[in-house]
N, C-alpha and C positions, 0 to 999 in steps of 0.2 A: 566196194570202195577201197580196201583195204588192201586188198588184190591189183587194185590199178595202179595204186599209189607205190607197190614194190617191183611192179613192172617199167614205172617211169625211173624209179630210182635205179634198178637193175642197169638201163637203158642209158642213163645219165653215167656212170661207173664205167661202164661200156666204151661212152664217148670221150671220159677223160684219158680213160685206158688208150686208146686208141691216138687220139692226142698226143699223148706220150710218148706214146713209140714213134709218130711221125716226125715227132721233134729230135725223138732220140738217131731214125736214122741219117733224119737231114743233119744231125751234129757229126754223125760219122762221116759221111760224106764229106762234108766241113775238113775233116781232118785230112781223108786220103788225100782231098786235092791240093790240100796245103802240106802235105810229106812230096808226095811225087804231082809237083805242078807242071812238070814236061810232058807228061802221059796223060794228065787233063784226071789223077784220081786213080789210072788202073795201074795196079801193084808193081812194084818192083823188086828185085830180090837184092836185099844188104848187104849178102854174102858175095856172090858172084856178079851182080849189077844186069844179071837177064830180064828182060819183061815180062817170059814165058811162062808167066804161072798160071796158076788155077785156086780158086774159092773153096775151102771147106765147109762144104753145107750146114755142119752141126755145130758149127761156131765160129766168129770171126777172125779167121785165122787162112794165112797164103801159103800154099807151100810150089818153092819153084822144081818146073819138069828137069829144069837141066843141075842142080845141085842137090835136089831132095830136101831143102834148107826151108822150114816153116818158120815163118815170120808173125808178126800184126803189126798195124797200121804205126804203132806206138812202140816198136821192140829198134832198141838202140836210141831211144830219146828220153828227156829228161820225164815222161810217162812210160818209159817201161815198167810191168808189171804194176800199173794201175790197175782198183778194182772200182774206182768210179764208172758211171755211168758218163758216155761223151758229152750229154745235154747237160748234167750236173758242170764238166771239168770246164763248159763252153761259157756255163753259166759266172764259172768262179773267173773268170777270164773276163767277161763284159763286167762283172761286179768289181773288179781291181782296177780296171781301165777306165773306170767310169768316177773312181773315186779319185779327185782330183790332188788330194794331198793324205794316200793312203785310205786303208780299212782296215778296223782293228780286228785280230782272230776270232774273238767271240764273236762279235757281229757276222763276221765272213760263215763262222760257224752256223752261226744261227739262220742265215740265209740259205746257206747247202744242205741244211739237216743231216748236219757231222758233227763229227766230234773234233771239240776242240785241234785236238795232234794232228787230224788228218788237214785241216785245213793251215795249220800252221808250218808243215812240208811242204803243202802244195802252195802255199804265197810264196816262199822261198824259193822251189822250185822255176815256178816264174820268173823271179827275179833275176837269177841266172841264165834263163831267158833273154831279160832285157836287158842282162850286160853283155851280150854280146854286140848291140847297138853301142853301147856305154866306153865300152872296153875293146876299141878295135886294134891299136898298137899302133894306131898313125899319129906323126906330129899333128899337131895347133898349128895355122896358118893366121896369115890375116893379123888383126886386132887381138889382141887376146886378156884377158884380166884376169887376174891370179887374185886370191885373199883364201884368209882361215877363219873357220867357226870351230869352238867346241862345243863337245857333248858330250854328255854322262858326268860319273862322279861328281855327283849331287850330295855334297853332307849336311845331313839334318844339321841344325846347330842347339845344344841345349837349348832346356827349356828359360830357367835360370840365367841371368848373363852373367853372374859369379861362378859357372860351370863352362862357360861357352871358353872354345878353343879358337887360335888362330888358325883359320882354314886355309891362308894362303902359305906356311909352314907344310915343306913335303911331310914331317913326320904324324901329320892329322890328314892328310891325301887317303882317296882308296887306292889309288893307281890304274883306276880304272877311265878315267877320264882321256879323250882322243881328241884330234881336232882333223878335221875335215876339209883341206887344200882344195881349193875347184879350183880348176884353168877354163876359162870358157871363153870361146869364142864371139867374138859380138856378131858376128853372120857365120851360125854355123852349132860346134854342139861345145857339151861341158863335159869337161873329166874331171872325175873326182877321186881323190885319193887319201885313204887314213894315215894319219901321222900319230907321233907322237907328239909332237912340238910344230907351232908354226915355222921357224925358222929351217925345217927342212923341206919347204916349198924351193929353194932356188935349188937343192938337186933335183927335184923335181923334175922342176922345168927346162934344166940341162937335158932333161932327159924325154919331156911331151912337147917343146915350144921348138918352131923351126927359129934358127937364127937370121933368115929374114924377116920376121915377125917383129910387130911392135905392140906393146903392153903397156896397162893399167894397173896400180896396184896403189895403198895407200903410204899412211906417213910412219909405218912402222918401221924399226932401225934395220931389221932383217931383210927388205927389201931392196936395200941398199946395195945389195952385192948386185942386183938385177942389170946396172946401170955397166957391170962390166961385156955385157953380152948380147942387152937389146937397149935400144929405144925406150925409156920407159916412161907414162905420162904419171906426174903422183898427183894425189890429189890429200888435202888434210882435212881427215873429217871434224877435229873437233872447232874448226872453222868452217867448213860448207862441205857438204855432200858431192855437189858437181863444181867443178870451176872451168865452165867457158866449153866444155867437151868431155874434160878430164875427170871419170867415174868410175866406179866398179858398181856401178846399179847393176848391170847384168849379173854377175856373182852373188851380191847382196839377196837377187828376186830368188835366185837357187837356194838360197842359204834358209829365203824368206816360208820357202815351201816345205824345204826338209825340215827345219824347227816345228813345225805347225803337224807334220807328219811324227815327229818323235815324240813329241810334248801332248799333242790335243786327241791322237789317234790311238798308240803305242804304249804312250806314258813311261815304259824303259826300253832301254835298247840295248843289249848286250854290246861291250864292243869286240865281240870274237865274229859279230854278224853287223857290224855297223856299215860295213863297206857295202853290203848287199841291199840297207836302204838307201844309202845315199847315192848308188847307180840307180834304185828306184825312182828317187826325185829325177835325179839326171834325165832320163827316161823321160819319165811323164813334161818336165821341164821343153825340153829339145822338141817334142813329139805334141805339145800343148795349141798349135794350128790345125792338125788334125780331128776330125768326128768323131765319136766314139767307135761306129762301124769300122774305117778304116782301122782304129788302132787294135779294134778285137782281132781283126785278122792277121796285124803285123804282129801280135803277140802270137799267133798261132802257130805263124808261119818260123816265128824265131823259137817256137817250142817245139818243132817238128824237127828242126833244124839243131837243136840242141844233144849232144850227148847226153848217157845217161851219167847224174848226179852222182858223184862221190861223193861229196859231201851228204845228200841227205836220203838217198834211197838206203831203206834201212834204218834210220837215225834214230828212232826211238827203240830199235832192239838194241844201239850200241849204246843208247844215253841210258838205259835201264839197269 
């Protein structure tokens, strides 16, 4: 009995094993075809751009006949020298994309069976990813609505109200507090950009809005200069929301997600990395019609596509 019982179990172990690996090569495959999707998967060389390579048996790795130049699938993108497993990076990838307003690192952690840092590279990683969707350098067309949110620089206030300070006084500020400009398109996508002050949205937008464009923005006095340059509909919120067409609900739903992403997910958010999640929302915002499946692989394909990270490859040896 006892014999049978470690033969089933042997057997089971076996099957997971197995399992495993099948998922782990259908993940790589995953990759190569979303690095080189003109070749349908088979290798290409980085260096010289030949297709004439060849497989190294003893580990995943190309090296091309006509430059001698050995590659992998992930050398020269924002995963060079990953030591994840592709099913694990595939995984962290469906688990971001799938979380509609963010996942916080410990969870992502707890999910990948990593360590905290490794998963908190690798979400940032990503993101850099998805600013390239975010971040393309074209004007705004069309409609477009402009507004600011801030974030950060949160002062506790005494406990006492005969201790408590005037917080809206720069000299009780952290200085760490941003605000966060979106131009978003009503058909179409959002840019978003960290400031320090709302009021430098209209260079901004000198600089993201075509000047045949027509915009929305509210009854604050900084908007004011808007009216030298476009079209602009206002609307006054602390009278109505909408008047008759006239909104920045599109900005507001962005603003509505990233809030909910810093506050409920996060809990803080540096602002040396703020801009990296609010191309996150942008991202998920713009991309919010699509299935999970499609956007697992548009994240793929814009991570295959990605440079390697200067900013975070490494990052914990230099933050150490």
């Amino acid at each position: 009995m006892a014999q049978h019982f470690l033969l089933s179990a042997a057997s089971r172990t076996l099957s997971l094993r197995q399992i495993y690996k099948a998922g782990e090569e259908a993940a790589y495959q995953t990759f190569c075809e979303m690095r080189w999707p003109e070749t349908n998967g088979e290798a290409v060389c980085p260096r010289c751009g030949h297709d004439d390579t060849y497989s190294i048996s003893t580990r995943r790795k190309f090296k091309c006949k006509a430059c001698a130049h050995q590659f992998s699938v992930t050398s020269g993108t924002i995963f060079a020298s990953r030591k994840m497993d592709f099913v694990d990076l595939l995984a962290a990838i469906c688990i971001i994309v799938n979380s509609a307003k963010g996942v916080s690192m410990i969870q992502l952690s707890r999910d990948l069976d990593c360590q905290y840092k490794t998963a908190f590279v690798l979400a940032h990683k990503l993101r850099e990813a998805m600013a390239q969707e975010v971040q393309t350098g074209e004007v705004l067309e069309g409609h477009v609505e402009i507004d600011g949110a801030y974030f950060g620089g949160h002062i506790r206030p005494e406990n006492k109200k005969a201790d408590r300070k005037d917080r809206r006084l720069k000299a009780h500020q952290t200085g760490k507090r941003r605000v966060v400009i979106a131009m978003r398109e009503r058909v179409g996508r959002t840019l978003p950009i960290v400031a320090m002050t709302e009021g430098e949205g209209v260079a901004l937008a000198n600089e993201n809005i075509c000047r045949m464009a027509t915009m929305s923005a509210d009854e604050a006095s900084h908007w004011d200069m808007l009216h030298m340059g476009w079209n602009v509909d206002r609307v006054n919120h602390s009278e109505c929301y909408s008047d008759h067409g006239k909104h920045t609900n599109m900005a507001e739903s962005y603003f509505s997600r990233l809030r909910r992403m810093v506050s409920g997910q996060h809990h803080h958010v540096s602002p040396q990395y703020l801009h990296q999640y609010a191309n996150h929302a942008a991202w998920l915002e713009d991309n919010r019609r699509f299935d999970n499946g499609e956007l697992a692989h548009r994240l793929v394909a814009n991570s295959m596509g990605a440079p390697v990270s200067r900013n975070w490859k490494g990052y914990w040896q230099r933050a150490a």
